[in-house]
C-alpha positions as a LaTeX table, in Angstrom:
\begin{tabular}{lrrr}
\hline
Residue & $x$ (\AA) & $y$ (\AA) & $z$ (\AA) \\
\hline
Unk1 & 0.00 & 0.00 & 0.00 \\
Unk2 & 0.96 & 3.52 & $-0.80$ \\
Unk3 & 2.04 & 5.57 & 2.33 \\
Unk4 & $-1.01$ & 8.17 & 2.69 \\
Unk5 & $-1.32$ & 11.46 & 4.62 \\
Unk6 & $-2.62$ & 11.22 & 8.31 \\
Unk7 & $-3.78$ & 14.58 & 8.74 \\
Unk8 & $-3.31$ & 16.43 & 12.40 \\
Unk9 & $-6.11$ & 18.17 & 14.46 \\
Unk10 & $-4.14$ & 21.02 & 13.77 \\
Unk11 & $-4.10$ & 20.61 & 10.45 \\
Unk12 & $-7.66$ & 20.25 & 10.03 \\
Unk13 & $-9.10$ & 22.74 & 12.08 \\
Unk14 & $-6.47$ & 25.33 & 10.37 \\
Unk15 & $-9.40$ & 24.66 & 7.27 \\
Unk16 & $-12.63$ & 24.14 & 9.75 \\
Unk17 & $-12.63$ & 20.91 & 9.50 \\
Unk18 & $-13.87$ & 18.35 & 11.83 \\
Unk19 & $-13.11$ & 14.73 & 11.43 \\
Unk20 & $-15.81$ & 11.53 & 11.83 \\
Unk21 & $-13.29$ & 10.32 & 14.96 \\
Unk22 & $-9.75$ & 10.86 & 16.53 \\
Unk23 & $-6.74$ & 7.91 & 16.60 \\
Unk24 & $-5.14$ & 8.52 & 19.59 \\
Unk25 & $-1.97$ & 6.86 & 18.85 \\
Unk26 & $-0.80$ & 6.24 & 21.95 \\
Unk27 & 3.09 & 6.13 & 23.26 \\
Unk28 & 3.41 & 2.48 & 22.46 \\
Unk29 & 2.28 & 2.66 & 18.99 \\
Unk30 & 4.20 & 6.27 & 18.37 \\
Unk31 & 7.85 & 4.82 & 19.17 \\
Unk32 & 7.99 & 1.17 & 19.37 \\
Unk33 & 9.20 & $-0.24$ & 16.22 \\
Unk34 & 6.71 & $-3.07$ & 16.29 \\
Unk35 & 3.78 & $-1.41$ & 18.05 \\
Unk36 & 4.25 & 0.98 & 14.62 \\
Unk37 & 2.78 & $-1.55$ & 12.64 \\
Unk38 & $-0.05$ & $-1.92$ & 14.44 \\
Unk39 & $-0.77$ & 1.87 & 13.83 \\
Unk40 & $-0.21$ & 1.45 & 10.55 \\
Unk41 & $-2.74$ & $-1.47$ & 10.13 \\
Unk42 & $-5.53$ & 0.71 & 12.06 \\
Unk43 & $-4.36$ & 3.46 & 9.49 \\
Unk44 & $-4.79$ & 1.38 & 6.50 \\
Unk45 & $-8.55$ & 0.12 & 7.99 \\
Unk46 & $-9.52$ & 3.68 & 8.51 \\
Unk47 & $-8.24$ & 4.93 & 4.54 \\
Unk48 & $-10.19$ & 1.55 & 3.26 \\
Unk49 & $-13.03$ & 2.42 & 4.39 \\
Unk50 & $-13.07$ & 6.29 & 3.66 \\
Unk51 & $-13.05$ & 7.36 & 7.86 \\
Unk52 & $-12.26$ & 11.02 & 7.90 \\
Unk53 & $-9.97$ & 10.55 & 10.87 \\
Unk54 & $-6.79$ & 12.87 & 12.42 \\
Unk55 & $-4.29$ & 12.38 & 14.75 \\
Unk56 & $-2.80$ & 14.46 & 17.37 \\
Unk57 & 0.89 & 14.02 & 16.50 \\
Unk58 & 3.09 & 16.10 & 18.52 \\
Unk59 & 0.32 & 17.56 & 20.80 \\
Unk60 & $-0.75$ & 13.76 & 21.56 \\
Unk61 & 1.04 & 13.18 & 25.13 \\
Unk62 & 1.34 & 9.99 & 26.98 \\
Unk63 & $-2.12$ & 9.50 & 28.79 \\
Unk64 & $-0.45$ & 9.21 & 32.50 \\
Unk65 & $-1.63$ & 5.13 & 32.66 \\
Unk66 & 1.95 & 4.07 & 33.61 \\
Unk67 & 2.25 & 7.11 & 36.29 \\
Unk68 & $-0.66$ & 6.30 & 38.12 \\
Unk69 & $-0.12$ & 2.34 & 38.07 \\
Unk70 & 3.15 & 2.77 & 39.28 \\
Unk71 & 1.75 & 5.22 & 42.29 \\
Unk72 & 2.63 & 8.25 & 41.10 \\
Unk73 & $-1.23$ & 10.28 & 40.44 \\
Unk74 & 0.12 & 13.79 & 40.44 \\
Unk75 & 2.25 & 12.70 & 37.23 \\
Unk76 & $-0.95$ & 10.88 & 35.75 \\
Unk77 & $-2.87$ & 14.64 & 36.28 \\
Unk78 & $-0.75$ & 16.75 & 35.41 \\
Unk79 & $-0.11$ & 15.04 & 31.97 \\
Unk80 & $-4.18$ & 14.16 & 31.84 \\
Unk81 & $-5.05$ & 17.64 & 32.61 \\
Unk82 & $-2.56$ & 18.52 & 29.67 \\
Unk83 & $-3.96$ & 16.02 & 27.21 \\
Unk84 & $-7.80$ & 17.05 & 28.34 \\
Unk85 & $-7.31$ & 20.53 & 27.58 \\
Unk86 & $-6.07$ & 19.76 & 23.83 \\
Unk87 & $-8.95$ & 17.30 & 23.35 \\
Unk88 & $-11.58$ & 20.07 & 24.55 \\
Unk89 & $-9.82$ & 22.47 & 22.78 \\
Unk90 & $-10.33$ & 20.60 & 19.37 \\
Unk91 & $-14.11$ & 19.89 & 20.32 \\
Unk92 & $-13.09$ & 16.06 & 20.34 \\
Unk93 & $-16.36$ & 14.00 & 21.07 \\
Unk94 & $-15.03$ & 10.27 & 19.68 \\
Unk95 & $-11.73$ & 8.56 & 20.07 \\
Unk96 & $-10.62$ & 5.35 & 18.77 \\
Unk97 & $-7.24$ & 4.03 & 20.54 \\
Unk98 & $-5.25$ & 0.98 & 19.30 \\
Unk99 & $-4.09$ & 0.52 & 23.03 \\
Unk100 & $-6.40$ & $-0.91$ & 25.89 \\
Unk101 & $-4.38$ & 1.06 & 28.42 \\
Unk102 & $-4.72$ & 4.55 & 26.67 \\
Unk103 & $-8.65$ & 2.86 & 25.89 \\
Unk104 & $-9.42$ & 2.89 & 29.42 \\
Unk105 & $-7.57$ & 5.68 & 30.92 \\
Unk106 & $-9.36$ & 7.97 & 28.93 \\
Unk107 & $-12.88$ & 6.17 & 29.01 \\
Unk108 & $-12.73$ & 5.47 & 32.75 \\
Unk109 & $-10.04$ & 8.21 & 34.42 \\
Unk110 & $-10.70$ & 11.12 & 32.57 \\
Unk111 & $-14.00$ & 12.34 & 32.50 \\
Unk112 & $-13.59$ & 12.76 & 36.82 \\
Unk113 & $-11.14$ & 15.00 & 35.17 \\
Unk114 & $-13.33$ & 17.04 & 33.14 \\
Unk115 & $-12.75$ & 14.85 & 29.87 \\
Unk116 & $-15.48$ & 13.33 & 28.35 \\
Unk117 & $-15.77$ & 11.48 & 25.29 \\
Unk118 & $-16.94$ & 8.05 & 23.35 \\
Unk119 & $-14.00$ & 5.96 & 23.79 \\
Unk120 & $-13.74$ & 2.34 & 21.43 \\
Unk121 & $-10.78$ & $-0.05$ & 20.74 \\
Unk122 & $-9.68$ & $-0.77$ & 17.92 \\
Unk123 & $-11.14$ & $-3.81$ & 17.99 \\
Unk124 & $-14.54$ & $-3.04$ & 18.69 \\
Unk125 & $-14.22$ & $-0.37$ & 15.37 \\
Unk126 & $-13.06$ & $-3.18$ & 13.17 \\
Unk127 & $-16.23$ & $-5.45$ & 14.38 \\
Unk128 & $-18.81$ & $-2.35$ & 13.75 \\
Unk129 & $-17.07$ & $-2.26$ & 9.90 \\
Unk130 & $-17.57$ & $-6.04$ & 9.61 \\
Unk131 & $-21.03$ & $-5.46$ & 10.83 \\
Unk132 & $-21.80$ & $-2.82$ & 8.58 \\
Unk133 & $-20.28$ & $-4.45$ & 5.58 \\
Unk134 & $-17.62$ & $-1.92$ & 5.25 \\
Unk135 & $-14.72$ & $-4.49$ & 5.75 \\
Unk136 & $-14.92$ & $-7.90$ & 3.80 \\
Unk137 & $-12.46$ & $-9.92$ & 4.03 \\
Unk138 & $-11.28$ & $-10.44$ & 0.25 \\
Unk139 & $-8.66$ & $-9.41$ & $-2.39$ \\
Unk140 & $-5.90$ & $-10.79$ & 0.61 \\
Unk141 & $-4.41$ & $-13.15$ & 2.85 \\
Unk142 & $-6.80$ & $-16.08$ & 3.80 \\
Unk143 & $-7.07$ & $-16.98$ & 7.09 \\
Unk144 & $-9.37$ & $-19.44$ & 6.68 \\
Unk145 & $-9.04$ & $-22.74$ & 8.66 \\
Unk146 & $-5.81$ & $-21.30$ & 10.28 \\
Unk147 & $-5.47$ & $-22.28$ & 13.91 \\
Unk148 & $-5.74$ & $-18.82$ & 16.16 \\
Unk149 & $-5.79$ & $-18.28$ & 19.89 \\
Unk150 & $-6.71$ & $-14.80$ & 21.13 \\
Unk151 & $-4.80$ & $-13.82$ & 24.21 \\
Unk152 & $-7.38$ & $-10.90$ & 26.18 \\
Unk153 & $-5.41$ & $-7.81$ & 27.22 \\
Unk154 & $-6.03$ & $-7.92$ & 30.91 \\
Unk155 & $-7.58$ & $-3.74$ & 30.24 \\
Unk156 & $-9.54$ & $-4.64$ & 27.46 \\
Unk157 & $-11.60$ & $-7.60$ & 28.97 \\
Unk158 & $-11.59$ & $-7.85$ & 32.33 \\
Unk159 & $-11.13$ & $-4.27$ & 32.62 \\
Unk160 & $-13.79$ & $-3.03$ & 30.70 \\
Unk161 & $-15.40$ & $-6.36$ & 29.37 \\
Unk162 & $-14.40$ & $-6.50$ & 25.68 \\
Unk163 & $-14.32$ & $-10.24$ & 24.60 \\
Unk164 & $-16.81$ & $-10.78$ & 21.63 \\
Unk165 & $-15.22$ & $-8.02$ & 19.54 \\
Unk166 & $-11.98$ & $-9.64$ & 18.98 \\
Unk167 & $-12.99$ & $-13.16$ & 18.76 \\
Unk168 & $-15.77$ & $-11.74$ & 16.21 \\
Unk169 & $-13.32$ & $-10.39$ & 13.92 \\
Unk170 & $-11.57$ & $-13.32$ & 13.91 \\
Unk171 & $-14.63$ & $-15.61$ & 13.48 \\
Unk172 & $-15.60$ & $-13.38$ & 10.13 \\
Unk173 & $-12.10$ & $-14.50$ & 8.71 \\
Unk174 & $-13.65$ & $-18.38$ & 9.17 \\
Unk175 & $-10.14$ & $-18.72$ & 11.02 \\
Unk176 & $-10.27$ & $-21.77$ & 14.00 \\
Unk177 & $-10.51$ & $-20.19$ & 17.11 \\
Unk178 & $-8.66$ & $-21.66$ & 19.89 \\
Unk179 & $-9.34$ & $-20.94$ & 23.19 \\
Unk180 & $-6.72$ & $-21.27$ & 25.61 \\
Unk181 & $-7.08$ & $-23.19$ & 29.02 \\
Unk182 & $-7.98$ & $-19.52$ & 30.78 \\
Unk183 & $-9.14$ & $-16.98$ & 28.61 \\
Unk184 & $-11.84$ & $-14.15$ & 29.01 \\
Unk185 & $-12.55$ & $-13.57$ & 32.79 \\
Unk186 & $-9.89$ & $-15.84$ & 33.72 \\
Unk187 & $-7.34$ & $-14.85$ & 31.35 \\
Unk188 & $-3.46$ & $-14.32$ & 32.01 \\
Unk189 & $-2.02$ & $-11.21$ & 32.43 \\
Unk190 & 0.53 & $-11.55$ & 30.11 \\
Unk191 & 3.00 & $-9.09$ & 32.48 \\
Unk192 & 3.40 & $-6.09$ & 31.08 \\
Unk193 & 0.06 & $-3.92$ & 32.77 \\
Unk194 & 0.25 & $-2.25$ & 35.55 \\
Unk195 & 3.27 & $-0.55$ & 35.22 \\
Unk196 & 5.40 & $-3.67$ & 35.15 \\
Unk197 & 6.82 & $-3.74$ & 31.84 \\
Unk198 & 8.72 & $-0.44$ & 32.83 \\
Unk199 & 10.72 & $-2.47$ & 35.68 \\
Unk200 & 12.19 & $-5.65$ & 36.40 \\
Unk201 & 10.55 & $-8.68$ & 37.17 \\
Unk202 & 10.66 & $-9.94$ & 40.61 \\
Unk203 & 12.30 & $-13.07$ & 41.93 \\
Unk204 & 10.33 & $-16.39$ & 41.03 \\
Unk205 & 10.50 & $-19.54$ & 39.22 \\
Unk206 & 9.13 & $-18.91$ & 35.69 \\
Unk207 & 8.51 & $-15.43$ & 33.71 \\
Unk208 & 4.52 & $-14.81$ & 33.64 \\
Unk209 & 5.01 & $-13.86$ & 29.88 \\
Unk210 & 6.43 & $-17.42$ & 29.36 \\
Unk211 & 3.68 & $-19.23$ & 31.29 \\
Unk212 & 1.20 & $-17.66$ & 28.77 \\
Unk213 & 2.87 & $-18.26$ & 25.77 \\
Unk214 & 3.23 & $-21.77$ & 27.16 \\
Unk215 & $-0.38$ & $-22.31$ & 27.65 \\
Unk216 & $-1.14$ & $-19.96$ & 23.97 \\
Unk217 & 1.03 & $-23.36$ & 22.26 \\
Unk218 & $-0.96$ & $-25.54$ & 23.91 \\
Unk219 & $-3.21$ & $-25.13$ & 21.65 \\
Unk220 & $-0.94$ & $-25.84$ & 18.64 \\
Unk221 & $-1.51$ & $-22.16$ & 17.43 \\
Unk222 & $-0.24$ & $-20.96$ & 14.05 \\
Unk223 & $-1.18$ & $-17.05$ & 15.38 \\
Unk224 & $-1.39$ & $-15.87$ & 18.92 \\
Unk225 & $-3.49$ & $-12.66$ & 17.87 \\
Unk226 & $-3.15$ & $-10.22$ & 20.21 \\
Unk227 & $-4.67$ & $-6.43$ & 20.40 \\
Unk228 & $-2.35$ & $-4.22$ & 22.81 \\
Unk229 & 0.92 & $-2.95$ & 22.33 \\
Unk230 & 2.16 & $-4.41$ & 25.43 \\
Unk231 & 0.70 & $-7.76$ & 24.60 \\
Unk232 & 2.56 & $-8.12$ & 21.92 \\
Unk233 & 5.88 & $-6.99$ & 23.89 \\
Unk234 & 5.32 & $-9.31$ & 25.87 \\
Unk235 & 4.07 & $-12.17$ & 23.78 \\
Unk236 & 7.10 & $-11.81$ & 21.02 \\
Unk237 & 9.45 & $-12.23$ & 24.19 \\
Unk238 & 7.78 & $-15.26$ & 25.12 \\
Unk239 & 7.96 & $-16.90$ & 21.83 \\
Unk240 & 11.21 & $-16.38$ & 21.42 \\
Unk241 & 12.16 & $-17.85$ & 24.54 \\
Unk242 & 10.47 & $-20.79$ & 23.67 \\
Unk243 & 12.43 & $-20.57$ & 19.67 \\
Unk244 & 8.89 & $-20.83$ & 18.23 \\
Unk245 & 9.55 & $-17.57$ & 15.88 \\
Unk246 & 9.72 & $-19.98$ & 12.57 \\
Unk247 & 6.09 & $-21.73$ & 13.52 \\
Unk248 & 3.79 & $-19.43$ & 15.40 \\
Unk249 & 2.93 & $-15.98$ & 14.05 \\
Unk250 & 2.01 & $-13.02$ & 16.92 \\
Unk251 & $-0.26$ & $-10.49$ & 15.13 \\
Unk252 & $-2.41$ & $-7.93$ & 16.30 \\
Unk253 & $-6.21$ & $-8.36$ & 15.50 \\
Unk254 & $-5.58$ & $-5.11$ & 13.09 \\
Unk255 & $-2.91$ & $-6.53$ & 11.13 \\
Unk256 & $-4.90$ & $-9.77$ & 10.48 \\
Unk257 & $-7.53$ & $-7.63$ & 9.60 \\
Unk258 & $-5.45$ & $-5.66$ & 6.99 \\
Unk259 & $-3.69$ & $-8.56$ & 5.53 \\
Unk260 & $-6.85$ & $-10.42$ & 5.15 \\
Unk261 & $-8.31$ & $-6.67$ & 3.16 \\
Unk262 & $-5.28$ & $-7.05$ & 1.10 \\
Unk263 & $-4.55$ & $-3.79$ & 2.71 \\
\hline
\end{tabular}
């Protein structure tokens, strides 16, 4: 695919323009070399289906979810209070984040904080285009009969109860679905939330990112589809450790969808 413009908020309202819904970005999917390609995906998803959408860019600031896990809340509001006042400034009213941490930060922690908007993953957009026959899956990769387990980002489903989305998305591609031993309210944390991916792991016998990619190849997967940044981190690591990079594919539930759009 041909790289397109992403337009800013700036940009826009520089001509009075007003977009259908914002992609926050988030700091994962701004800087980490892998996390990129998600964004890229969502991009690609958004220009296929003719979204008017913008982007923050450089005003976009890190939400404050890793400050205020980690115990620090007058960090998380002063960079909150900062990210509220460009969002009201710009009349924002939807956002659509490709992170579950960002997702529920600014859902759940920021309207106490005077910002309030309609907040969806990425996921959950990608299901409402399915639904409304905007995405087919054609003209790309098939993912038919392919064997995929869905790992649930701890802030995505237990969080905020997101579990049909995904797995929907996934179902559409007539992909196998495997479940994993726990899964949806009983899932793994795969060890990154909570602040913990920014600091060392504590003493123990077995990293929790390897116990879940043990029990994802349980299920003799060919893709462990994720849909956070962190996930995926965290996931990657895992297979790796186990020298499963050759057989078992970790892909975000945006990528499969763009590959699968030919996109």
């Amino acid at each position: 695919m041909t790289e397109q413009h992403i337009p800013t908020m700036a940009e826009l309202a520089a001509r009075n323009e007003i977009p259908d819904i914002l992609f926050w970005v988030g700091c994962a999917g701004s800087f980490d070399t892998r996390a990129q390609r998600i964004t890229r995906a969502i991009c690609q998803i958004l220009h296929h289906v003719g979204m008017r959408f913008a982007i923050l860019g450089t005003e976009e600031g890190c939400t404050g979810d890793p400050a205020k896990r980690a115990g620090n809340e007058f960090l998380f509001q002063l960079q909150a209070i900062a990210n509220i006042d460009t969002l009201n400034g710009y009349g924002i009213r939807k956002i659509v984040t490709g992170c579950p941490h960002c997702f529920n930060t600014l859902k759940n922690e920021y309207p106490g904080l005077g910002g309030h908007y309609e907040v969806i993953h990425h996921t959950q957009l990608i299901q409402q285009l399915i639904d409304a026959g905007k995405l087919v899956a054609a003209n790309g990769e098939s993912f038919s009969g392919k064997r995929i387990t869905y790992h649930d980002p701890c802030y995505l489903g237990r969080g905020n109860g997101v579990y049909e989305a995904p797995r929907k998305v996934l179902e559409h591609l007539d992909a196998q679905l495997v479940e994993m031993r726990r899964c949806r309210s009983n899932g793994l944390c795969c060890g990154a939330g909570g602040a913990q991916l920014f600091k060392e792991p504590e003493a123990g016998n077995k990293e929790i990112n390897v116990e879940r990619v043990d029990e994802a190849l349980e299920t003799s997967p060919q893709v462990i589809a994720a849909a956070c940044p962190f996930c995926m981190l965290m996931l990657r690591d895992g297979i790796k450790a186990r020298e499963k990079e050759t057989e078992v594919e970790v892909l975000d539930i945006a990528e499969v969808t763009a590959r699968a759009n030919g996109l």
